[in-house]
mmCIF file of the C-alpha atoms, coordinates in Angstrom:
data_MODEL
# 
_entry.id   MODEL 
# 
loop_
_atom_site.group_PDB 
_atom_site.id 
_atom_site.type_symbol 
_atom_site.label_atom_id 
_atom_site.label_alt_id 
_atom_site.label_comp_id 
_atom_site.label_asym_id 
_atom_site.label_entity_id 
_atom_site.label_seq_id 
_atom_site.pdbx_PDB_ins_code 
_atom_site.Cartn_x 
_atom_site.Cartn_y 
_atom_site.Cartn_z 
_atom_site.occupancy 
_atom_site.B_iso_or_equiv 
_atom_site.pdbx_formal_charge 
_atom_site.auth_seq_id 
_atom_site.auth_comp_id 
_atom_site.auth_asym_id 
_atom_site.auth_atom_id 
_atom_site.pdbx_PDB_model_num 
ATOM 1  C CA . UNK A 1 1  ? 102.410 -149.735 -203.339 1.00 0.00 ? 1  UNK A CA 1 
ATOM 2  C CA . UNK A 1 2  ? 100.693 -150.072 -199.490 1.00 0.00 ? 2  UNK A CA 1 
ATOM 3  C CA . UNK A 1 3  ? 97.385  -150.063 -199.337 1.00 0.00 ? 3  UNK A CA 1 
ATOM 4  C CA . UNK A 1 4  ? 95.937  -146.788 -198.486 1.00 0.00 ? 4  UNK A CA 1 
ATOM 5  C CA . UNK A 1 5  ? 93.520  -147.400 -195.684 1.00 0.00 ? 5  UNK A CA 1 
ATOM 6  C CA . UNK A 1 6  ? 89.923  -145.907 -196.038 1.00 0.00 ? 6  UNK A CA 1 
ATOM 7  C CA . UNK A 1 7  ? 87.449  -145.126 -192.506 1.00 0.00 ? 7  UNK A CA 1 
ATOM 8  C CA . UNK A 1 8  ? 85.149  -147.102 -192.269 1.00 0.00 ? 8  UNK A CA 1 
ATOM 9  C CA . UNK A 1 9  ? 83.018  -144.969 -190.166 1.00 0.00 ? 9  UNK A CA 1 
ATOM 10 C CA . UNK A 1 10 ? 80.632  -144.059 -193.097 1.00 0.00 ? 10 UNK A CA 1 
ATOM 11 C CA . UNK A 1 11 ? 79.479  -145.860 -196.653 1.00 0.00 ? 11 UNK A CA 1 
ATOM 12 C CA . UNK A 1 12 ? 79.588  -142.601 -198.470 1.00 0.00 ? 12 UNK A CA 1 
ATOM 13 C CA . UNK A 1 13 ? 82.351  -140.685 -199.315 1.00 0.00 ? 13 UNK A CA 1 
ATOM 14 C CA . UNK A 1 14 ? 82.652  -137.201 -201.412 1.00 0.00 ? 14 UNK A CA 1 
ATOM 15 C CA . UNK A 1 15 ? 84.455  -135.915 -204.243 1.00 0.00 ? 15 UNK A CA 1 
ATOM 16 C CA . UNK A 1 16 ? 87.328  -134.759 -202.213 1.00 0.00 ? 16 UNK A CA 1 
ATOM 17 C CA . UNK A 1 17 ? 87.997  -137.930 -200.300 1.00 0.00 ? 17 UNK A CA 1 
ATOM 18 C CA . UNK A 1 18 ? 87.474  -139.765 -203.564 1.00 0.00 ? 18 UNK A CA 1 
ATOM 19 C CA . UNK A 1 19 ? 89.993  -136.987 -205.110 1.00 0.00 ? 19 UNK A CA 1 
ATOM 20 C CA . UNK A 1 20 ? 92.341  -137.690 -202.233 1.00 0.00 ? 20 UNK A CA 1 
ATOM 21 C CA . UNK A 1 21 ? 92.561  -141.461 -202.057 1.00 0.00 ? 21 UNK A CA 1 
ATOM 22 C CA . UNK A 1 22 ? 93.454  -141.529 -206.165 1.00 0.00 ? 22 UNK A CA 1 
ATOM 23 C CA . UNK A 1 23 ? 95.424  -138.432 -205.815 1.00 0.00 ? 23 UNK A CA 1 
ATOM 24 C CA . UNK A 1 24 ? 93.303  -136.405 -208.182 1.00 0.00 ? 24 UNK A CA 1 
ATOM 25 C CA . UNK A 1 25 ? 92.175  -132.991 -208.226 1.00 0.00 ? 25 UNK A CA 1 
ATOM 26 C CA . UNK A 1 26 ? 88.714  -132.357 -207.144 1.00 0.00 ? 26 UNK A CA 1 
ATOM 27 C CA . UNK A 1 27 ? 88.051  -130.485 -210.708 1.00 0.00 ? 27 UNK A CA 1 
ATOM 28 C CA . UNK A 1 28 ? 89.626  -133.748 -212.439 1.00 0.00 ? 28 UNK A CA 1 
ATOM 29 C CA . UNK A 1 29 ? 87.022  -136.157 -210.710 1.00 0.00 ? 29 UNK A CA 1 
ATOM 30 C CA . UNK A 1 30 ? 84.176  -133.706 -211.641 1.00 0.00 ? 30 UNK A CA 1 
ATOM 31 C CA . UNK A 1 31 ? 85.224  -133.285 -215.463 1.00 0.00 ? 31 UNK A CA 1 
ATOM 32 C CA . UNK A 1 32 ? 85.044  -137.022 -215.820 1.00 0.00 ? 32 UNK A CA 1 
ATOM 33 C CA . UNK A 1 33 ? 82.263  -137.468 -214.094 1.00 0.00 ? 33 UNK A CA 1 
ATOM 34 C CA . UNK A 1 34 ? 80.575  -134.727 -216.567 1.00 0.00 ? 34 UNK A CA 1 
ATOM 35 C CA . UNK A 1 35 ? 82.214  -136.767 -219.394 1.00 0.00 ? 35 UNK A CA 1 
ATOM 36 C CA . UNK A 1 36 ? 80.679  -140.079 -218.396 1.00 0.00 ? 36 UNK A CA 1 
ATOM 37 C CA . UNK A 1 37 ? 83.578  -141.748 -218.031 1.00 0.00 ? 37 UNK A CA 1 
ATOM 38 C CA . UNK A 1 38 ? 84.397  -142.233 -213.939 1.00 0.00 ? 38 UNK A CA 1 
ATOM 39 C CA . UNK A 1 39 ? 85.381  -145.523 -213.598 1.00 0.00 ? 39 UNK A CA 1 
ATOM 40 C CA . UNK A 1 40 ? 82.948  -145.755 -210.243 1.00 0.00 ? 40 UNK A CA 1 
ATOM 41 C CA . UNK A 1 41 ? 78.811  -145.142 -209.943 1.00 0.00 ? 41 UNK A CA 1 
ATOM 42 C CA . UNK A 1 42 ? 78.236  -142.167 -208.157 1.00 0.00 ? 42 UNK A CA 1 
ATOM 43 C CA . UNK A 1 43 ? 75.221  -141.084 -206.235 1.00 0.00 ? 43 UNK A CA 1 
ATOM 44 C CA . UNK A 1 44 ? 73.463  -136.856 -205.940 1.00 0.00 ? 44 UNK A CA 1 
ATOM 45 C CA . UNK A 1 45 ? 72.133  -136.640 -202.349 1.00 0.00 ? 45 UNK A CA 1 
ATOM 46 C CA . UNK A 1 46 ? 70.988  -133.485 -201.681 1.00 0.00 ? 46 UNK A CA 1 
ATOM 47 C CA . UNK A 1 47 ? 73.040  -132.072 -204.066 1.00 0.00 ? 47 UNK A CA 1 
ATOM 48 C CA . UNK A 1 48 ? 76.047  -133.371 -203.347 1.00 0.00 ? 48 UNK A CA 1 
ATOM 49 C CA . UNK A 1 49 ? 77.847  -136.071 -205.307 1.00 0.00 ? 49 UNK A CA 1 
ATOM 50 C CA . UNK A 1 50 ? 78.570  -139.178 -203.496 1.00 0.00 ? 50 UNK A CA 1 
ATOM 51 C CA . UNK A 1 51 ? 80.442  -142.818 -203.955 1.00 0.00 ? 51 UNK A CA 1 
ATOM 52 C CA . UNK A 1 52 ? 79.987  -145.851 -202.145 1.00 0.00 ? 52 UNK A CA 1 
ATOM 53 C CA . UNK A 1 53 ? 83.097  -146.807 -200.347 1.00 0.00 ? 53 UNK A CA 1 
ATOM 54 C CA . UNK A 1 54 ? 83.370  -150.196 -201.158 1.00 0.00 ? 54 UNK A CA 1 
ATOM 55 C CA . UNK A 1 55 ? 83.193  -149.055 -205.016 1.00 0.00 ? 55 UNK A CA 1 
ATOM 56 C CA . UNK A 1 56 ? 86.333  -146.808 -204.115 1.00 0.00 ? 56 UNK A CA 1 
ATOM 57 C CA . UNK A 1 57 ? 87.770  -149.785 -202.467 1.00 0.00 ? 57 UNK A CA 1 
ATOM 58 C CA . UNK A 1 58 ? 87.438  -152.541 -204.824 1.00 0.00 ? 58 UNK A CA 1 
ATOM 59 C CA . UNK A 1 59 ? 88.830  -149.949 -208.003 1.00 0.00 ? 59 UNK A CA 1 
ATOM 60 C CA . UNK A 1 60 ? 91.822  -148.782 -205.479 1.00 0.00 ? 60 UNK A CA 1 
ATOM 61 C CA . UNK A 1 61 ? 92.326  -152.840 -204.934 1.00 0.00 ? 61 UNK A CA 1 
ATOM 62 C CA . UNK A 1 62 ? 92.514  -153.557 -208.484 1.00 0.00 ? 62 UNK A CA 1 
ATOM 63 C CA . UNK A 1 63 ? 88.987  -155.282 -208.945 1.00 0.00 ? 63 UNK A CA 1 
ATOM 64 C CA . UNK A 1 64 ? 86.318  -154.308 -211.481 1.00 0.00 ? 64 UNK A CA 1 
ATOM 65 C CA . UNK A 1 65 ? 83.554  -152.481 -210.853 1.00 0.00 ? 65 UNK A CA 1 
ATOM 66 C CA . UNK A 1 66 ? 80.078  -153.818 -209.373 1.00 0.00 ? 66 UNK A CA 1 
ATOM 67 C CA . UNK A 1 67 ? 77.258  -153.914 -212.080 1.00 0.00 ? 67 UNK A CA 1 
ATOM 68 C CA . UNK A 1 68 ? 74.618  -150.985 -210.591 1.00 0.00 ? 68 UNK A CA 1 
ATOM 69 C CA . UNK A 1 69 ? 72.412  -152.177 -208.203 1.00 0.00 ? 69 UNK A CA 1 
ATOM 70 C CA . UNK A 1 70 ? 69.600  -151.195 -206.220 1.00 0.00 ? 70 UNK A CA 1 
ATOM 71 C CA . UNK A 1 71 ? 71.084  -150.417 -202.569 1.00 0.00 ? 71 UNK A CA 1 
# 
């Protein structure tokens, strides 16, 4: 499978890009994110739900997860 190739114009990205590089619906990524059991540490800013990109990147790559950490 290629590599799917994520901007790197901004270290947030939102439920629907995170929905779109997995090829998930948007309602999919919120029901497991309500069930605990997202595979990547998300973020509420302002209300909106955010991931770091390099989490997205590393779990699309195959690696594990980072432990949290302050950022």
């Amino acid at each position: 499978m290629p590599r799917q190739v994520i901007p790197r114009t901004k270290p947030f990205m939102s439920v629907s890009e995170v929905a779109t590089v997995f090829c998930i619906s948007k309602a999919t990524v919120h029901r497991s994110l309500k069930k605990g059991d997202f595979p990547i540490r998300h973020f509420v800013i302002n209300g909106a739900t955010r991931f770091m990109r390099r989490d997205v990147q590393a779990l699309l790559y195959g690696e594990p997860p980072e432990p949290d950490q302050a950022f």
